[in-house]
N, C-alpha and C positions, 0 to 999 in steps of 0.2 A: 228172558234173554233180550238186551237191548241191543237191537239189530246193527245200532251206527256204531256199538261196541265190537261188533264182530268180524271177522273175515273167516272166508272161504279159500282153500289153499290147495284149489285145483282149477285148472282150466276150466270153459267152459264143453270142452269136449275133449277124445283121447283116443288114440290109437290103440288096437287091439293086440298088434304084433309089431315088431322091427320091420317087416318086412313089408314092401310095398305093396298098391293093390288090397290094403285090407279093410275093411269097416269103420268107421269111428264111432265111437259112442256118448250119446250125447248128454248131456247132464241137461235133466228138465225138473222143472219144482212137482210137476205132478208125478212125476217119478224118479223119484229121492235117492233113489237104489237101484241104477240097472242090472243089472241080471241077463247073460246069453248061456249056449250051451258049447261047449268043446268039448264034441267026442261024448262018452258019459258025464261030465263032468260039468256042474252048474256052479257058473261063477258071477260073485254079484259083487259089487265096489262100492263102499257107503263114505259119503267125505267126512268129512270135520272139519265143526266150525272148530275157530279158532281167538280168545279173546283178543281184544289189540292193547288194553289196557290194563293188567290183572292189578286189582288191588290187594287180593288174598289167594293163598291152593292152598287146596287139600293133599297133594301127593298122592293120591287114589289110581293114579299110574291106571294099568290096563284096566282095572275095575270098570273108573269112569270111561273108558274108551268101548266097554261091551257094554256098558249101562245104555249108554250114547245109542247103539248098534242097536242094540234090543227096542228101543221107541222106532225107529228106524224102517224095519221089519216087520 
């Protein structure tokens, strides 16, 4: 992947809830995928990059989106 081909298409950090007073969380290179807890419930956020110039797709739609996910993880 050429990196000056690429973008990221999230902040670099995000709120947990609507609602004030909450956490944010922060997107760091050593930790690609954060992950908290709510309640039982383990939730993690993994971005995507995004090309800026495509010269070719595949249409692999979700495939390439879990393929992506799975290196990821």
């Amino acid at each position: 992947v050429d990196a000056n081909q690429a973008k990221l298409l999230m902040d670099d950090s995000f709120s947990r809830s609507l609602n004030g007073g909450t956490d944010r969380v922060v997107l760091e290179p050593e930790r690609p995928v954060p992950c908290w807890q709510e309640g039982q419930v383990t939730i993690c956020v993994a971005t995507g990059v995004v090309c800026r110039n495509a010269q070719q797709t595949a249409g692999g739609g979700d495939n390439i989106s879990a393929a992506a996910l799975a290196v990821q993880i």
